[in-house]
C-alpha positions as CSV (number, residue, x, y, z in Angstrom):
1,X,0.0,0.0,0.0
2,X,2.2,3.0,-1.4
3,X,1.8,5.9,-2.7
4,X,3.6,5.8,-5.4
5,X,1.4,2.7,-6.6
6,X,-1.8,5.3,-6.2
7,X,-0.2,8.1,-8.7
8,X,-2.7,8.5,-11.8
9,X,-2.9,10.1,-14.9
10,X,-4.4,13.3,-14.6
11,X,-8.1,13.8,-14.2
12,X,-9.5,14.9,-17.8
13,X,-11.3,18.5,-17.9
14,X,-14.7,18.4,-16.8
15,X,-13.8,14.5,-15.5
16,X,-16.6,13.2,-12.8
17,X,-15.2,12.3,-9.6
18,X,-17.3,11.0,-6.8
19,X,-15.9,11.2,-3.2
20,X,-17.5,8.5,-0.7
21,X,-17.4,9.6,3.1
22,X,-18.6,13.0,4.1
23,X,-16.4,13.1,7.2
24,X,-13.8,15.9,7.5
25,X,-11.2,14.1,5.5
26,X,-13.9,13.4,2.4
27,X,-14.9,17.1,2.9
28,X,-11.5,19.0,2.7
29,X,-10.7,16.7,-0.2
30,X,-13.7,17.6,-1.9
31,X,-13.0,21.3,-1.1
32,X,-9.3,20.9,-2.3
33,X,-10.2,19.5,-5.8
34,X,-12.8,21.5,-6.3
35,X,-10.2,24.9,-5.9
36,X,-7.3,23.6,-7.7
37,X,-9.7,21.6,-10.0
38,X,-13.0,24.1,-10.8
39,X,-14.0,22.4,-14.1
40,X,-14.6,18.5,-12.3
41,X,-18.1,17.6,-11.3
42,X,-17.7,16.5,-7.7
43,X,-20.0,14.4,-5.7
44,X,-19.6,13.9,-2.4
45,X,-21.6,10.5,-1.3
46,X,-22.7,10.1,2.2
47,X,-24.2,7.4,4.0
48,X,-25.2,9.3,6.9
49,X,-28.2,12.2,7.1
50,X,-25.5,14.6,8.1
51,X,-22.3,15.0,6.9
52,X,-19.4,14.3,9.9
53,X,-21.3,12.1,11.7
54,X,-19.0,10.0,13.1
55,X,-15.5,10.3,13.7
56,X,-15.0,13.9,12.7
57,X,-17.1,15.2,15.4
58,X,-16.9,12.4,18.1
59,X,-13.3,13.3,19.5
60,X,-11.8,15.4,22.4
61,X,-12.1,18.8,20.1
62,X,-8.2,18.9,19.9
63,X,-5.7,20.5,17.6
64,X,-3.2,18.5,17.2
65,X,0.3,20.0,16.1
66,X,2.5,17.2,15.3
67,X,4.8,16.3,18.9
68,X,4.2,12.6,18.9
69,X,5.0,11.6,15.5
70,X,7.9,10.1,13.6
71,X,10.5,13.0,11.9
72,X,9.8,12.0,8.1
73,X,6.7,10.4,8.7
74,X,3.8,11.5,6.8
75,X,1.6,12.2,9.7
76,X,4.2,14.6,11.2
77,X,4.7,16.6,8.0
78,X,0.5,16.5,7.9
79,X,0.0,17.0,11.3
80,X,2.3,20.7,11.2
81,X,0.6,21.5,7.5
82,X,-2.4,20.8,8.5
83,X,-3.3,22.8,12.0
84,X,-1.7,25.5,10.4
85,X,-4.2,25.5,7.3
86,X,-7.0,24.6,9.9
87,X,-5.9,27.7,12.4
88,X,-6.3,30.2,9.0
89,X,-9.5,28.4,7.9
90,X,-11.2,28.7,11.4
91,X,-10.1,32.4,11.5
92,X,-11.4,32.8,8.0
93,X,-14.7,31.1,8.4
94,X,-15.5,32.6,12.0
95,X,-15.2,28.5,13.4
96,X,-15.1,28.8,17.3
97,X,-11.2,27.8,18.3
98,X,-8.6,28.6,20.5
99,X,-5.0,28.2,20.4
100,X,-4.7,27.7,24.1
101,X,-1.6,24.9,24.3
102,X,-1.2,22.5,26.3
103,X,1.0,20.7,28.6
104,X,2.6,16.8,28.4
105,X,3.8,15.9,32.1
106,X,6.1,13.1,33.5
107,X,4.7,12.3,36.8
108,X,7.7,10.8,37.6
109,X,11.8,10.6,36.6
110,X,11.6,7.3,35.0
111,X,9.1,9.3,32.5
112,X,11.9,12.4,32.1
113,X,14.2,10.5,28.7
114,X,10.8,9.9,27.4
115,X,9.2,13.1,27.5
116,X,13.1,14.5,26.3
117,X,12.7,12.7,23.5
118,X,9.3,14.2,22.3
119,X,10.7,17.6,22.9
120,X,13.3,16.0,20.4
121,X,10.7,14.8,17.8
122,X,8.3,18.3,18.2
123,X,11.5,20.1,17.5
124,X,12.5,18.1,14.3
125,X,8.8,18.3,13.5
126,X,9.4,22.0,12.9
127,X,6.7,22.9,16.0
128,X,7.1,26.5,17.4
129,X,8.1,27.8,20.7
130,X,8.3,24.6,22.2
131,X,9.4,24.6,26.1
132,X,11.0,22.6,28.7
133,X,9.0,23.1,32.4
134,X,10.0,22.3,35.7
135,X,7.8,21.5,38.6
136,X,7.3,24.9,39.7
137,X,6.8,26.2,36.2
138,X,4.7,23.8,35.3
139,X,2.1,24.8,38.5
140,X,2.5,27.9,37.0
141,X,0.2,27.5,33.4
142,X,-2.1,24.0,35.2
143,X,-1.9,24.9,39.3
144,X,-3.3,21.3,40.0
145,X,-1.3,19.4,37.5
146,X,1.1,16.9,39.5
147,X,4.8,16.3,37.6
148,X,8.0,16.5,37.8
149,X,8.1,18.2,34.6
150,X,6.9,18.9,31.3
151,X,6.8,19.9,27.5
152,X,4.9,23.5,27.2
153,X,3.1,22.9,23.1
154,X,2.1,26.6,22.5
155,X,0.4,25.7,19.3
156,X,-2.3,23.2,20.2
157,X,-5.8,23.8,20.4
158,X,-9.4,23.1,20.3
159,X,-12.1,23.7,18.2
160,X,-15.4,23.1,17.2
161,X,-15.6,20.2,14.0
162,X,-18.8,20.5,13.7
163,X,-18.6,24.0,12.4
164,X,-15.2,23.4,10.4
165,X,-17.4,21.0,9.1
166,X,-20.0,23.0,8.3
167,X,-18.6,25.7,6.8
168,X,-16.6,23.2,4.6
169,X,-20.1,22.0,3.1
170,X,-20.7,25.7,2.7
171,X,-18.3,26.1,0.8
172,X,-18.4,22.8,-1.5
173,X,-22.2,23.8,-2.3
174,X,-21.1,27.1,-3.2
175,X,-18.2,26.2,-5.1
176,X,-21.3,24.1,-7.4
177,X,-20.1,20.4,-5.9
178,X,-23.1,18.1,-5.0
179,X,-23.1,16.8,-1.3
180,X,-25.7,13.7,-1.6
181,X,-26.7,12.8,2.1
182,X,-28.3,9.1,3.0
183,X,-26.3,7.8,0.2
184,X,-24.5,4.9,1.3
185,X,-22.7,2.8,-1.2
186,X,-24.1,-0.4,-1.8
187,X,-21.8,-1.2,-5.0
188,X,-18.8,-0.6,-7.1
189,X,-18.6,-1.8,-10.5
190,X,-16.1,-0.7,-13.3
191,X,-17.4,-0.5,-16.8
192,X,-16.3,1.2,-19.7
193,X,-13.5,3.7,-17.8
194,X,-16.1,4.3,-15.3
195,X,-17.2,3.5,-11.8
196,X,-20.9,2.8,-11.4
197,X,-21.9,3.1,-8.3
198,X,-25.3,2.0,-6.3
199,X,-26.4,4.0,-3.7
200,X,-29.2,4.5,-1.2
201,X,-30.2,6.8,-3.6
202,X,-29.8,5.7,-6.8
203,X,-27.3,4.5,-8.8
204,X,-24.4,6.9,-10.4
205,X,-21.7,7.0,-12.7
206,X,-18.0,8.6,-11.9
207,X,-15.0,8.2,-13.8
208,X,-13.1,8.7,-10.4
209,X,-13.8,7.8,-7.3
210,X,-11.9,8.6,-4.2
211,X,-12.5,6.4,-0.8
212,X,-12.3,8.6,2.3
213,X,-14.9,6.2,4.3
214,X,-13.4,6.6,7.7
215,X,-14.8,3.0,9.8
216,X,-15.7,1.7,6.6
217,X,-12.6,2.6,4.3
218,X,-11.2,-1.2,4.1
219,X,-15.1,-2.2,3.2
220,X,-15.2,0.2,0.2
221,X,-11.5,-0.6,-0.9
222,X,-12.6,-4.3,-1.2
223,X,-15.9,-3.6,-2.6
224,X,-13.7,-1.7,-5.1
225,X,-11.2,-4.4,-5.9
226,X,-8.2,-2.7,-3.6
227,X,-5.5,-5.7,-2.3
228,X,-5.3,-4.8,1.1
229,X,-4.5,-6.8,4.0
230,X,-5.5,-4.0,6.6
231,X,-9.1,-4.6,8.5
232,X,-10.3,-1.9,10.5
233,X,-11.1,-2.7,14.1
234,X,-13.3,0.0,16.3
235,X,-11.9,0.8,19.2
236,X,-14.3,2.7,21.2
237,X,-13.3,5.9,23.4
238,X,-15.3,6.6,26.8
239,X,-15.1,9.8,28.4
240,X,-16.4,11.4,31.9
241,X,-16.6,15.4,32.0
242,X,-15.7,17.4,34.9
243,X,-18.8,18.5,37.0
244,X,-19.2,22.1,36.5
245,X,-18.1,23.2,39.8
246,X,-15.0,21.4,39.3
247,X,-14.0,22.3,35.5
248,X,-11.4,25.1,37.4
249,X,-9.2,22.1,38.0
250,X,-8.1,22.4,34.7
251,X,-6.7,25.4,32.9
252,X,-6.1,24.0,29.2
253,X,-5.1,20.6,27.4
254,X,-3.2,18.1,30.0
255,X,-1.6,15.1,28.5
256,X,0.5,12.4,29.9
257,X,3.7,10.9,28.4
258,X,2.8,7.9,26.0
259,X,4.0,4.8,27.4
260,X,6.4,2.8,24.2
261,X,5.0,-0.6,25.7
262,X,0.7,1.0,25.4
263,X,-0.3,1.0,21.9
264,X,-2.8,4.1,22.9
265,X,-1.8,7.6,24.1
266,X,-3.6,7.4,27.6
267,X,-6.1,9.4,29.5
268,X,-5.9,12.9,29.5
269,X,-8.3,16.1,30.4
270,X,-9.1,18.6,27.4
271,X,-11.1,21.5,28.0
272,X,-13.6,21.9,25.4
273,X,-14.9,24.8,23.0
274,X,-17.9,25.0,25.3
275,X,-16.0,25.1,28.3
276,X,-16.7,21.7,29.7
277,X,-13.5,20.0,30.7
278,X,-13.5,16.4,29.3
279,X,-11.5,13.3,30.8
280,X,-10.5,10.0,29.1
281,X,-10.2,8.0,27.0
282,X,-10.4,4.8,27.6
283,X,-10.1,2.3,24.4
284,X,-12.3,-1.1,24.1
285,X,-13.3,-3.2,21.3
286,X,-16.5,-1.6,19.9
287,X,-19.3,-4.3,19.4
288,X,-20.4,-2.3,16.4
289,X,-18.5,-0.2,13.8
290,X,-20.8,2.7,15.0
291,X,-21.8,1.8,18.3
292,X,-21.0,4.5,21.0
293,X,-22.7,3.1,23.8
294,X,-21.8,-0.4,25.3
295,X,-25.1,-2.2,24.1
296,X,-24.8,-1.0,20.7
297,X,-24.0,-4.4,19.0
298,X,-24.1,-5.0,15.0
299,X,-23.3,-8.6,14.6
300,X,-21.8,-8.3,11.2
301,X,-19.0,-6.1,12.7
302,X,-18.7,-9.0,16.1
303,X,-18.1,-11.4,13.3
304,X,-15.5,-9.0,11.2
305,X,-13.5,-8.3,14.1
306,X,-13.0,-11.7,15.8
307,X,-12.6,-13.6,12.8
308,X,-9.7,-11.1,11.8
309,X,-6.6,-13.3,13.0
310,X,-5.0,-9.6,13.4
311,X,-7.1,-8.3,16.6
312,X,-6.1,-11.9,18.4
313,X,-2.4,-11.4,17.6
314,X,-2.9,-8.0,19.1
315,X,-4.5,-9.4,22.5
316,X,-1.5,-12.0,22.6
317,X,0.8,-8.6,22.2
318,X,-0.8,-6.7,24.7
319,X,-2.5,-8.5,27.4
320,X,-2.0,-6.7,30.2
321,X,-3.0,-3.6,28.5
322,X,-6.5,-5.0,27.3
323,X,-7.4,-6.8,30.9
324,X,-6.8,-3.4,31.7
325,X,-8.6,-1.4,29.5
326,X,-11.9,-3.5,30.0
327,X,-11.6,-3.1,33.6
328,X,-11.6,0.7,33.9
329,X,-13.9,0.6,31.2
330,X,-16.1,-1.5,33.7
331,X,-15.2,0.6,36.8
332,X,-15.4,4.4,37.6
333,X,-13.5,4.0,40.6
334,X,-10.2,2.8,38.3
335,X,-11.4,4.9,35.6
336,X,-10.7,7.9,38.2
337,X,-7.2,6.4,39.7
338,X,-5.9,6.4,36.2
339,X,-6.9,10.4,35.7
340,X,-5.3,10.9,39.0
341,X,-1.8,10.7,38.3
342,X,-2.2,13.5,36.3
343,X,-4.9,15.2,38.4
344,X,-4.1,14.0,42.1
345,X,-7.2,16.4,43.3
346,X,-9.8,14.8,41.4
347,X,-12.2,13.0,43.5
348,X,-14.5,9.9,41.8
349,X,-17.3,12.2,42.4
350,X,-15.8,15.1,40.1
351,X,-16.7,12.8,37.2
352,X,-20.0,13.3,35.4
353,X,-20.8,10.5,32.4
354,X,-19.3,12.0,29.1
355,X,-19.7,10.9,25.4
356,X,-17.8,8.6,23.8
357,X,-16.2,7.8,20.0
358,X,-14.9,5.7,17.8
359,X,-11.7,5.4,16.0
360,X,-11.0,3.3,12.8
361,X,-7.6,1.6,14.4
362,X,-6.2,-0.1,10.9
363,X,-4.8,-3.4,12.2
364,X,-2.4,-5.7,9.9
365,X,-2.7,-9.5,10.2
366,X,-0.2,-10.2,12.6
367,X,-1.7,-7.7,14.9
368,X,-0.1,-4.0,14.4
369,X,-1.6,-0.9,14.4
370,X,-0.7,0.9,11.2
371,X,1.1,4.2,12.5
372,X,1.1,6.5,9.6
373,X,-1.6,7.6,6.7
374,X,-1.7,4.9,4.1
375,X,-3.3,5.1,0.7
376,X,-4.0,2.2,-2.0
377,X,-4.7,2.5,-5.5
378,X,-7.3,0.2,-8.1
379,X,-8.1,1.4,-11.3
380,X,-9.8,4.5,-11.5
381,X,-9.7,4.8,-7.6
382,X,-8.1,6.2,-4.1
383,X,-8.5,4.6,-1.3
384,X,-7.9,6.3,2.1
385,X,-6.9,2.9,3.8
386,X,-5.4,4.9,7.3
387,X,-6.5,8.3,8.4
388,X,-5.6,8.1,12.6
389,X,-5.5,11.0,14.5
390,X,-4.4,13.6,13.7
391,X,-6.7,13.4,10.6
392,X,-9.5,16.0,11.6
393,X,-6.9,19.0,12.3
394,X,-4.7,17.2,9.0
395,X,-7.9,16.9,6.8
396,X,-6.9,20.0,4.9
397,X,-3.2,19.1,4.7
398,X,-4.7,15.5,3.6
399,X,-6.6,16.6,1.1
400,X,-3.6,18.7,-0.3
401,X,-1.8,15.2,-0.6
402,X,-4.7,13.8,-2.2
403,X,-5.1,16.2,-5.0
404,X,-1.3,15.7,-5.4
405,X,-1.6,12.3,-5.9
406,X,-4.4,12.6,-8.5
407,X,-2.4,14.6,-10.7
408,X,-3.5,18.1,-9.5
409,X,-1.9,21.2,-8.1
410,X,-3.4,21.9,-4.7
411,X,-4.7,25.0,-4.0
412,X,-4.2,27.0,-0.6
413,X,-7.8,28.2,0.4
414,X,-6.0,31.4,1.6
415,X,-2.6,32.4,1.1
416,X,-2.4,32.7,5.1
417,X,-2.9,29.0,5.7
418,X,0.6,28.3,5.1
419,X,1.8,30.9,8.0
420,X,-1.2,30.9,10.3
């Protein structure tokens, strides 16, 4: 699954491209080909009655700016591209955000190489004004926040997707591209140079299609002919918030230092756009693709997961992490212990039930998580195979790659994106 296998001849003038998955990353593609591309007729095809249903606005809210990731990797350089394009478009579009940083503490000095380490990474990553805290300094910017130091990210944020996604349809529908709601793919066929496609609502005819389809990208891919051994397994997020009284405990964004030997970043309390101050996650198998509650069971996506020899392979490699995990998901009481190393005030009865999402982890068959944005290629067709976090604040950077790979120059939305 390269890139360079996905590179196409150009798009044709006036060339019909269908987009399936109206989340953030189907939107800002959408949005990029229609600006460097004005003379394609673009159909965006979602299953949904809104567009970003799912993952796009089922998250912490967070602008991500690229501290955790691998120098070279793609998600790094899409992760630093893209909060800065997301900053300008928020600022542009009047989208409710705040650039208000945040903090990643080691509770401890067998946590101080590791959290060196990702001042290392955030520095190659090309992240601004980046800052080593002591203790004392550290009380300073989060009074209640327990460490023995930690890594001050001035350029994080949070923000409200539902209006970035918002005003990206907004834009898309004024820009003369069709955004077809309740129209979930039911087919993929290739005839004559062209993808016809059955949908909820009707059938259609593209000569391009591109698959950002989020939880079910690896469906669409084989539905499309892709060779892909990836499977996406949800893994569903639970969250408490902070009663009301108690949101002071937090000032901004505290996050923890990831753990090499936890295949998830960890619990950590993000104040929101609205002001509440939410707490988690967790991560558990989901018993449904799109099940956010714990009795939300599609069998269909039972029988996907456990006959995937992948998510078994992952259980063997982390055992002690998924006892875990099901545990706290199962008890308040551990839920809270775990938020108290970074939070040592918080009492059990601080925590008010939150919401809760899903992410599309992309597992290989001997039970990896991929790690970086992956992309596959069948005739006529893109597949977004891998779009972790940070793909909501990288959706506009993503896109920018997409249109790339389809043979197009991207085109900056404003020319402030880039410096924002």
């Amino acid at each position: 699954m390269t890139t360079s296998a996905a590179r196409t001849t150009p798009l044709r003038p006036g060339a019909s491209v269908a987009v399936i998955g109206a989340g953030l990353v189907g939107l800002a593609t959408a949005l990029k080909l229609a600006r460097a591309r004005p003379d394609l007729r673009i159909a965006v095809l979602e299953k949904e009655p809104r567009v970003a249903s799912h993952q796009s606005t089922h998250n912490s809210g967070v602008l991500h700016a690229g501290l955790y990731y691998t120098p070279g990797s793609r998600k790094a350089r899409l992760a630093v591209d893209g909060i800065r394009q997301m900053t300008a478009f928020c600022r542009e579009h009047g989208v409710r955000h705040q650039i208000c940083g945040k903090v990643v503490v080691a509770v401890d000095d067998a946590e101080i190489p590791r959290l060196r380490a990702l001042l290392d990474r955030g520095t190659a990553n090309g992240l601004r004004g980046l800052r080593w805290l002591s203790a004392a300094e550290l009380r300073e910017i989060e009074p209640h926040a327990a460490g023995v130091a930690a890594v001050r990210v001035p350029e994080e944020g949070i923000v409200d997707y539902r209006g970035v996604a918002d005003a990206m349809l907004g834009e898309l529908q004024a820009l003369g591209a069709e955004v077809v709601t309740g129209a979930g793919v039911r087919a993929l066929a290739r005839r004559e140079g062209a993808w016809q496609v059955e949908t909820a609502r009707g059938d259609r005819r593209a000569e391009f299609l591109v698959n950002c389809a989020g939880l079910q990208s690896d469906r669409v891919a084989r539905m499309a002919g892709a060779r892909t051994d990836a499977r996406v397994v949800p893994f569903r997020g639970e969250y408490f918030v902070l009663r009301p009284e108690r949101a002071s405990l937090v000032k901004h964004l505290i996050y923890p230092v990831p753990d090499p030997s936890f295949p998830f970043l960890g619990v950590h309390f993000t104040r929101m756009i609205d002001g509440r101050v939410e707490c988690g996650p967790n991560a558990v198998l989901a018993l449904a693709r799109e099940g956010y509650r714990k009795r939300d069971v599609r069998v269909g996506d039972v029988a996907d997961a456990l006959t995937f020899p992948g998510l078994w392979r992952f259980v063997a490699r982390y055992p002690r992490v998924t006892w875990s995990e099901l545990r706290r998901s199962a008890s308040k009481p551990l839920f809270a212990a775990s938020l108290r190393r970074l939070l040592p005030e918080l009492r059990e009865d601080d925590l008010l039930p939150g919401g809760s999402g899903v992410r599309a982890m992309a597992m290989s068959r001997d039970g990896a998580l991929l790690q970086d944005f992956e992309f596959a290629a069948t005739e006529g067709a893109l597949h977004v195979i891998n779009a972790p976090s940070p793909a909501a604040t990288a959706s506009l950077a993503i896109g920018d790659e997409i249109v790339r790979e389809l043979g197009c120059a991207p085109a900056a939305l404003h020319t402030t994106q880039m410096t924002g």
